[in-house]
C-alpha positions as CSV (number, residue, x, y, z in Angstrom):
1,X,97.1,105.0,80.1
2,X,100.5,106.3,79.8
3,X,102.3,108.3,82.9
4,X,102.4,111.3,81.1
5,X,98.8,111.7,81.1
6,X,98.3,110.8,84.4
7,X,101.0,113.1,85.7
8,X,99.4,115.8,83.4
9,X,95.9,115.5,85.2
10,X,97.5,115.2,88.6
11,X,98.8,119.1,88.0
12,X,95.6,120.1,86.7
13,X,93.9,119.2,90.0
14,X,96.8,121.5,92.0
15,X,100.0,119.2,92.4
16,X,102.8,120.8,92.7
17,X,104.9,117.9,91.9
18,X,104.6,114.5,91.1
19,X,106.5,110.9,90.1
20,X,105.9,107.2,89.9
21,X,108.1,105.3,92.4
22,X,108.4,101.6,90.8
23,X,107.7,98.5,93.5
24,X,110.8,97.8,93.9
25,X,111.9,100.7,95.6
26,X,110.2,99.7,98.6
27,X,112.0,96.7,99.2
28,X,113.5,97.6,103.2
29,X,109.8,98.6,103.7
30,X,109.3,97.5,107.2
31,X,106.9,94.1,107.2
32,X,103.0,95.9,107.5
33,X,104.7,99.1,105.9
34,X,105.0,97.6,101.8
35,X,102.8,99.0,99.3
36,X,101.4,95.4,98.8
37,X,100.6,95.1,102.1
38,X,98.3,98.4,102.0
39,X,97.1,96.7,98.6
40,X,98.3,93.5,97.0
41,X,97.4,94.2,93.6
42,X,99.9,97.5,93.5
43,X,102.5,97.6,90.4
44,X,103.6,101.1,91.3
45,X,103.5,104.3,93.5
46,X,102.1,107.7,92.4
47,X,103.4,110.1,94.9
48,X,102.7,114.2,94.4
49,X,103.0,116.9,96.7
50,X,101.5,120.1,97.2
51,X,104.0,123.5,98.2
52,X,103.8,125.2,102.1
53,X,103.8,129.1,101.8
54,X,107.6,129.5,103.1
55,X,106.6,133.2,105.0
56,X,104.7,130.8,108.1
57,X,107.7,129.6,109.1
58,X,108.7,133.4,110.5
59,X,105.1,133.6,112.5
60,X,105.8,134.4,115.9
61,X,102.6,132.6,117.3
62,X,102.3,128.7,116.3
63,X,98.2,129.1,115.0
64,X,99.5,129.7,111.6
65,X,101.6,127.1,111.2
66,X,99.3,124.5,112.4
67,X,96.4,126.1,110.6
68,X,98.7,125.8,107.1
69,X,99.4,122.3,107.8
70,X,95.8,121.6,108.5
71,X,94.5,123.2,105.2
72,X,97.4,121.4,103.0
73,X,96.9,118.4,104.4
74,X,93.1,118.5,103.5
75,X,93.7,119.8,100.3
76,X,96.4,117.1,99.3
77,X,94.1,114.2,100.6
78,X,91.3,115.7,98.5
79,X,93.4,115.9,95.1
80,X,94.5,112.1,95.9
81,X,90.5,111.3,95.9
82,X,90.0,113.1,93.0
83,X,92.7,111.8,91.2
84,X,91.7,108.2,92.5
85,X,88.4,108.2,91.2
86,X,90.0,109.5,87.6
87,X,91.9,106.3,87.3
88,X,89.2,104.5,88.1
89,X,87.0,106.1,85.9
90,X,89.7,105.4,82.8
91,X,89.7,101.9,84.1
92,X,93.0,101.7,86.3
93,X,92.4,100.1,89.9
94,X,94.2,102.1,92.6
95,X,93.6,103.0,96.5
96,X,94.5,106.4,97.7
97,X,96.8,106.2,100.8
98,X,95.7,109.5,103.7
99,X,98.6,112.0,103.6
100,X,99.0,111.7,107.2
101,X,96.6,110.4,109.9
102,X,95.1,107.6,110.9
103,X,97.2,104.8,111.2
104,X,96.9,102.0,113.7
105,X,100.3,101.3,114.7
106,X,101.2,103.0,118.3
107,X,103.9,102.5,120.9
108,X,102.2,104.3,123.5
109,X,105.3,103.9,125.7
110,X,107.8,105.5,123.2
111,X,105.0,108.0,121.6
112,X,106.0,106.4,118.6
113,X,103.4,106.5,115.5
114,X,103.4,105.2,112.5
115,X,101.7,105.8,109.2
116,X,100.7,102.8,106.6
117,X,102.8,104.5,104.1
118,X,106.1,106.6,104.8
119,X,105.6,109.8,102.4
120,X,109.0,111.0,102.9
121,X,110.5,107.5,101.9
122,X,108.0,107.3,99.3
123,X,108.3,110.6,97.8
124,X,112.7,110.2,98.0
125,X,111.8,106.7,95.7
126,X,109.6,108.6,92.9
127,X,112.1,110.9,92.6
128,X,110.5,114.4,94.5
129,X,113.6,114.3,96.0
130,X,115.9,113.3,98.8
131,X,115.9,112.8,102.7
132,X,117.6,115.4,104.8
133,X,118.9,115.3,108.5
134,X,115.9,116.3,109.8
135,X,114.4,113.5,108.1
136,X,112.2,115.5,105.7
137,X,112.0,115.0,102.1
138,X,114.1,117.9,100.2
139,X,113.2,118.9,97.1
140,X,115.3,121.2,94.7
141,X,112.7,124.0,93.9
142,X,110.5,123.6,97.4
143,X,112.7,122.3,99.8
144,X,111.2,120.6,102.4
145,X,107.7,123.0,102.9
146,X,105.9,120.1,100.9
147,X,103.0,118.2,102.0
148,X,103.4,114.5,100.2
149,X,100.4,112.2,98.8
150,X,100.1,109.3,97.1
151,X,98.2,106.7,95.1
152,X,99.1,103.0,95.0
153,X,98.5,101.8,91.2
154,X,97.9,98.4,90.5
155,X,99.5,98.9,87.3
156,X,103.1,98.9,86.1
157,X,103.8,102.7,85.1
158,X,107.0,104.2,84.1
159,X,109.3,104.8,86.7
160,X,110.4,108.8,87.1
161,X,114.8,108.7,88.1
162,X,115.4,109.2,91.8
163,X,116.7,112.6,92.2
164,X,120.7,113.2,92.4
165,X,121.6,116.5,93.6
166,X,122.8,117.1,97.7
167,X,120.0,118.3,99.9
168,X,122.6,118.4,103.1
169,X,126.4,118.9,103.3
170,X,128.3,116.7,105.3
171,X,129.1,119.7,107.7
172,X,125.9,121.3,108.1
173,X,124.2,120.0,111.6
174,X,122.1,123.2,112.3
175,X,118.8,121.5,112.4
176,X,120.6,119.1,115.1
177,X,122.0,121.6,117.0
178,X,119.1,123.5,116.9
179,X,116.1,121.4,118.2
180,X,115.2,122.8,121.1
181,X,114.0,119.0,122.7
182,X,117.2,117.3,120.9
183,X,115.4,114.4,118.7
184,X,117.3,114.5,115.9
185,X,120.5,112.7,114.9
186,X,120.9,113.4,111.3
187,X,118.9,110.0,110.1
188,X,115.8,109.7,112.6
189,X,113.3,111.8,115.1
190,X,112.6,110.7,118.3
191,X,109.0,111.3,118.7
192,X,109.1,111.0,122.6
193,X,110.6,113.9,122.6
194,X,109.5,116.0,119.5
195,X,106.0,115.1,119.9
196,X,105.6,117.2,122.9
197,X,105.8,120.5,121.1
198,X,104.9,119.3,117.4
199,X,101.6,117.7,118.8
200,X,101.1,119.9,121.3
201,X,97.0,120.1,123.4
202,X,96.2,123.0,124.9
203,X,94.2,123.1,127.7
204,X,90.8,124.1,124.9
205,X,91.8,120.5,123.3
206,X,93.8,122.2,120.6
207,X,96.2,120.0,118.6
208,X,98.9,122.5,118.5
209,X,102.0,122.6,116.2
210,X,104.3,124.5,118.4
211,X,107.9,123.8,116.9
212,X,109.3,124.1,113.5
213,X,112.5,124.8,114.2
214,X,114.1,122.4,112.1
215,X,112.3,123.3,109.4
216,X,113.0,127.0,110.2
217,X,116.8,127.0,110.1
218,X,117.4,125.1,107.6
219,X,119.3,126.4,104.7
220,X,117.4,124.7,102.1
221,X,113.7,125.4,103.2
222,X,112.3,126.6,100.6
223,X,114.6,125.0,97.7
224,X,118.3,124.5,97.2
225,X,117.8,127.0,93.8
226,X,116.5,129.7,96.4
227,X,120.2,130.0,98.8
């Protein structure tokens, strides 16, 4: 089956975008973190996202946020399954990847999680577009309110070019001067301190996402087309 067709069926089910990332890509993967460590037998990386309506980001309480990035994280997990069981149904092995949690790996010390798969990084290699300071993937028409999925293929597919336009101009550091908790430093988050307000309890047991400020204030939220 041809990429094409795979890609065709992928918007059919509500993807939003969508590109093959080839293996090699992944080659600074952190050991545990490869593709073929998830699954041996993957050739290549289908990675699709699903858009964020851009009007949360104004909400004054944090329950709509959280309860978008609930309901898109769901949803995208849900087209991955369906998708998965396509491929297999045409005959293509593959194992979907969750777009966020669980994962096992966890510095309890630092707060530091990480997922089997980076999305961002994976999303950047099959061309959905590129990483920005506040280490979210940046896409031309969506900007960064994208929730990212993906499908390791254990066939070799066509790979879709990485994308080439500028997401963040070497003098723009509002998202760094801007975070309230001060975990960003234009390439990575500290999640000692972001994790605080964007996994925040409350006292009901609540998993709260109570900061979005780098997301807010950045020029190119909801696509560099859109400024």
């Amino acid at each position: 089956m041809k990429k094409e067709q795979i890609k065709k069926v992928a918007f059919e089910l509500g993807a939003d975008l969508c590109g093959i990332a080839p293996l090699e890509r992944f080659a600074d993967a952190p050991k545990g973190f490869h593709p073929q460590d998830i699954y041996s037998k993957t050739k290549s990386v289908l990675v699709f996202a699903k858009r964020i309506p851009k009007e949360v980001l104004n909400a004054e309480s944090c329950i709509p946020y959280t309860h978008v990035n609930t309901i898109v994280t769901q949803d995208v997990d849900r087209l991955a399954f369906a998708l998965s069981l396509y491929l297999e149904d045409h005959g293509i092995d593959n194992v979907m990847v969750p777009s966020d949690d669980p994962f096992e790996y966890w510095d309890s010390q630092e707060s530091v999680g990480r997922a089997i798969l980076s999305m961002r990084h994976a999303g950047c290699y099959a061309g959905l577009g590129r990483l920005g300071k506040n280490t979210l993937l940046i896409n031309k028409k969506f900007g960064h309110l994208i929730q990212i999925g993906a499908i390791l293929i254990a066939s070799p597919l066509a790979p879709d070019p990485l994308a080439d336009y500028e997401v963040c101009p070497e003098t723009c550091s509002l998202c760094l001067q801007n975070c309230p908790v001060n975990a960003l430093d234009g390439t990575t988050v500290n999640q000692k301190k972001c994790r605080p307000l964007s996994n925040f309890k409350s006292e009901k047991g609540f998993i709260l996402k109570k900061c979005w400020e780098c997301r807010k204030i950045c020029p190119h939220s909801d696509g560099i087309s859109n400024q």
